[in-house]
N, C-alpha and C positions, 0 to 999 in steps of 0.2 A: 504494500500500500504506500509508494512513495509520491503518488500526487494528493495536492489537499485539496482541489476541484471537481471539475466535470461530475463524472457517475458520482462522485461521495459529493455534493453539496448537497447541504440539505437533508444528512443520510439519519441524524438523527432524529429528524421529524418522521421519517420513512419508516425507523424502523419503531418508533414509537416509545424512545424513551425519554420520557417526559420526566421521570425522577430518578435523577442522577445520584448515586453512590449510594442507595438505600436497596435492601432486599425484602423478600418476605419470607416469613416462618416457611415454606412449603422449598424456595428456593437455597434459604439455609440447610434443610433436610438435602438438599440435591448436591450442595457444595461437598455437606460432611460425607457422602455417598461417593461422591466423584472421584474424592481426595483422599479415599481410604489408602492407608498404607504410605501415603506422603508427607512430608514434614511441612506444616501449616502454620502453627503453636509455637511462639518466640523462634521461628525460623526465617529466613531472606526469601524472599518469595517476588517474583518477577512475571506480570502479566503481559503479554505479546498483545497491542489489540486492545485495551479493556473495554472499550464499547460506552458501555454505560455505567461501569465501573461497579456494579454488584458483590461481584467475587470481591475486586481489593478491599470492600469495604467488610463482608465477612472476614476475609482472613486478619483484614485491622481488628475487627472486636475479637480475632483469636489472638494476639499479642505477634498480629507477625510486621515484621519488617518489609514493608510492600515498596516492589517500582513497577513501573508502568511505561508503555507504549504506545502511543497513538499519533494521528493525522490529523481531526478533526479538532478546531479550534475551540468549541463549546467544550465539547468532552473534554478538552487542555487545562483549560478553564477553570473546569468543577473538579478536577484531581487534583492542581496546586491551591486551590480552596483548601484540599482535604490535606493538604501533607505529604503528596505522592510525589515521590524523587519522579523524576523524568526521565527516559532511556529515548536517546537517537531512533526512530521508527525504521531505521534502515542499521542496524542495530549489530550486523555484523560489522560496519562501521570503526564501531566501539569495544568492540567484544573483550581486544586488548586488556582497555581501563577495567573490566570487569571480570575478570579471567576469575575461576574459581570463586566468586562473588556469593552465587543462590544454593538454596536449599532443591528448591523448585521452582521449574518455567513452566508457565503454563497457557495457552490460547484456544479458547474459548470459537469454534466457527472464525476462524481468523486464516491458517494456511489456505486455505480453498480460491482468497484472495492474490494467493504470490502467484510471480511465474515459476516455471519448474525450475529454471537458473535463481529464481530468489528464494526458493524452497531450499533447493542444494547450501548455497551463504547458508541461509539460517541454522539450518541444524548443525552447522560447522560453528557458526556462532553460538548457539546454544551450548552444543557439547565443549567451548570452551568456556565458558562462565556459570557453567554446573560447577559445583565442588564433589568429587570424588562421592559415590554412592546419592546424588540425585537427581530427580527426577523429572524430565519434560512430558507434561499432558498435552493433547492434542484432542479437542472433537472435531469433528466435521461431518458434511453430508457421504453416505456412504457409496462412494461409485461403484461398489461390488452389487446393489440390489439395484431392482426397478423400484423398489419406493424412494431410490436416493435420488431418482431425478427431478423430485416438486422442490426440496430444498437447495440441490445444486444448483439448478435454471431457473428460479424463482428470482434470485438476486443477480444485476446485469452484471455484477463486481468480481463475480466467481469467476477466477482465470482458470485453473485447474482442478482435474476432476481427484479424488485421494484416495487410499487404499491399502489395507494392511501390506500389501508384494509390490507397490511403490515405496512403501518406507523401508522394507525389507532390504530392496535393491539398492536405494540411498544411503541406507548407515552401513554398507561393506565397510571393512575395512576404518570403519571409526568405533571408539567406545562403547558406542549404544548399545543395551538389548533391552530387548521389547521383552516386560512383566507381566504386559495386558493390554488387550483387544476385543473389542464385543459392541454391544449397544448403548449407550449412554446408561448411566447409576438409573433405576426408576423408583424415584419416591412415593412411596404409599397414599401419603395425604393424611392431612389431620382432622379429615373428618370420616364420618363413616364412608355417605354416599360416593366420594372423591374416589374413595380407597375402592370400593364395588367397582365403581365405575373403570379406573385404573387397572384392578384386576382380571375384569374381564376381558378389558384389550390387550390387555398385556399376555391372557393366554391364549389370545387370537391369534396374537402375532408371533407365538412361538409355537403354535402347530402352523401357520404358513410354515414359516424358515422351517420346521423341520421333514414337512411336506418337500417345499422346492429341495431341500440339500437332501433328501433320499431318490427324487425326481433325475435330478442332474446331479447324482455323486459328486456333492460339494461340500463344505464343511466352512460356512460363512456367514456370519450374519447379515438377517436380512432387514434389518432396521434400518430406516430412514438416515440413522445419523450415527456413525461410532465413534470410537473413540480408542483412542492409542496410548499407552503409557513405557516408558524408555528412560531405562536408568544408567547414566553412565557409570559406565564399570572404572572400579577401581587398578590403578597402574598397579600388577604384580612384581 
């Protein structure tokens, strides 16, 4: 995302976030889900992307030490409001000054935007300002199913399509390895009905995928949106 114009003006009214750096109980549940197994809690924690700033603002009230990355000048705005250091948006850039710096990177529907040559930088840039055992999260729309093409094609910003054997083939030969792969955390909900409601689609959509991957001997999920977890490994 290194232009601050064209397709992105205006992208905050687009995508409708009108309240900057607050969350809700339901999205708290989704964070603490997301981030299972990551260092959050008095840890260095670096957002790719933060959009609307939700997550940095969860991991602030978990005592983390948050930076941030963004294009849009609102969203700029309402971070240095909050307290959030700022990282160069082109971030390999910088990687240097931050070499071993974070606990955890994390972008939130944010790669989907790079080119595949800006995808390549980054995760060279991330895997250098990870500190030794952690972790970069990634969601995005999932190009491996047919339900991932209403959220890849939906937004004109989408340069590339993502995929667990796209990332696979990109960290050869680097640190990385991949701890997890699947569908986004799905939270319950705090009420009854949410939870019913939630449940039942949620076992909808896991007899599809286990239909289509018995169909076509595959072994992938088939959710709209997944999500990747890569922790770099420690120098033996």
């Amino acid at each position: 995302m290194s232009e601050n114009g064209g397709l992105y003006a205006g992208y905050e009214n687009w995508k409708g976030w009108d309240l900057l750096f607050r969350y809700t109980p339901d999205k708290a549940d989704y964070f603490a889900g997301e981030t299972r197994g990551l260092a959050i809690a008095q840890a260095d924690v670096l957002e790719i992307g933060f959009g609307s700033g939700d997550f940095l603002q969860w991991a602030i009230d978990r005592g983390a030490r948050v930076a941030g990355s963004e294009i849009n000048p609102v969203l700029l705005d309402a971070a240095v409001g909050r307290g959030v250091a700022l990282v160069e948006p082109e971030f390999e850039k910088i990687a240097d000054e931050y070499a071993g710096r974070f606990d955890t990177i994390a972008a939130f529907d944010v790669f989907e935007h790079f080119t595949l040559d800006e995808i390549v930088a980054r995760l060279g840039a991330a895997e250098k300002m990870l500190k030794p055992g952690g972790h970069l999260l990634l969601r995005f729309p999932n190009a491996q199913s047919p339900f991932g093409l209403a959220p890849q094609h939906g937004d004109p910003t989408h340069r590339t399509a993502l995929s667990r054997g796209l990332f696979e083939q990109l960290i050869q030969g680097r640190s990385f390895e991949i701890v997890r792969y699947g569908h986004q955390f799905r939270a319950k909900g705090r009420s009854f009905g949410v939870f019913l409601a939630r449940l039942v689609r949620h076992l909808l959509r896991d007899a599809i995928s286990l239909s289509l991957n018995f169909v076509y001997a595959t072994r992938i999920p088939y959710d709209p949106v997944a999500v990747i977890v890569m922790r770099k490994m420690a120098k033996s």
